[in-house]
N, C-alpha and C positions, 0 to 999 in steps of 0.2 A: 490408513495413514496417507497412501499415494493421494485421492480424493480431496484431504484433508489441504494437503500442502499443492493442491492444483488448484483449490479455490482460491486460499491466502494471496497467489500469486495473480489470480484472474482479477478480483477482487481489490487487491492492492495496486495492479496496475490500471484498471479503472478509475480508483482513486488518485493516480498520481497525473494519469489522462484529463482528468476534470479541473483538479487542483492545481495546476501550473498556469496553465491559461486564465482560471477562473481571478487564480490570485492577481493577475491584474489588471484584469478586466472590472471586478468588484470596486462596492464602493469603499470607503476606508475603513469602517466594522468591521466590514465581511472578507474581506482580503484576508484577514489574519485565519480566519476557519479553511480557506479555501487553502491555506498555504499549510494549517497542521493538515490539513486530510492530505495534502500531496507528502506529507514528512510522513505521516502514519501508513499510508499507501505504501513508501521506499521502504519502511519497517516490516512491512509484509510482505514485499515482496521477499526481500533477503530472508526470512524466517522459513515462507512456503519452499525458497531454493536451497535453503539449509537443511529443512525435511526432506526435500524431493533427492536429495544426494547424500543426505547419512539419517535414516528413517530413525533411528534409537538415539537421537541425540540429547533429545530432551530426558530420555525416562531411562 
């Protein structure tokens, strides 16, 4: 589960790395994807930190 919730948050923070800048830098489409992957990134991240500090929380 530690593995689990160290990827969500490597992963998610990649995501919120690319997605911030990207959002406006993009053209006006594509801004809108780059700005949920930086929302879905911040969902990950918090979920990987909420495993990584109460491992049974989901089950």
């Amino acid at each position: 589960m530690q593995l689990l919730s160290l990827a969500l948050i490597a992963i998610g923070g990649a995501a919120m790395a690319w997605g911030l800048p990207a959002a406006h830098r993009l053209a006006k489409p594509w801004d809108v994807l780059a700005a949920v992957a930086a929302l879905c990134g911040l969902v990950a991240v918090l979920v990987g930190a909420l495993l990584a500090v109460v491992p049974g929380f989901f089950g």
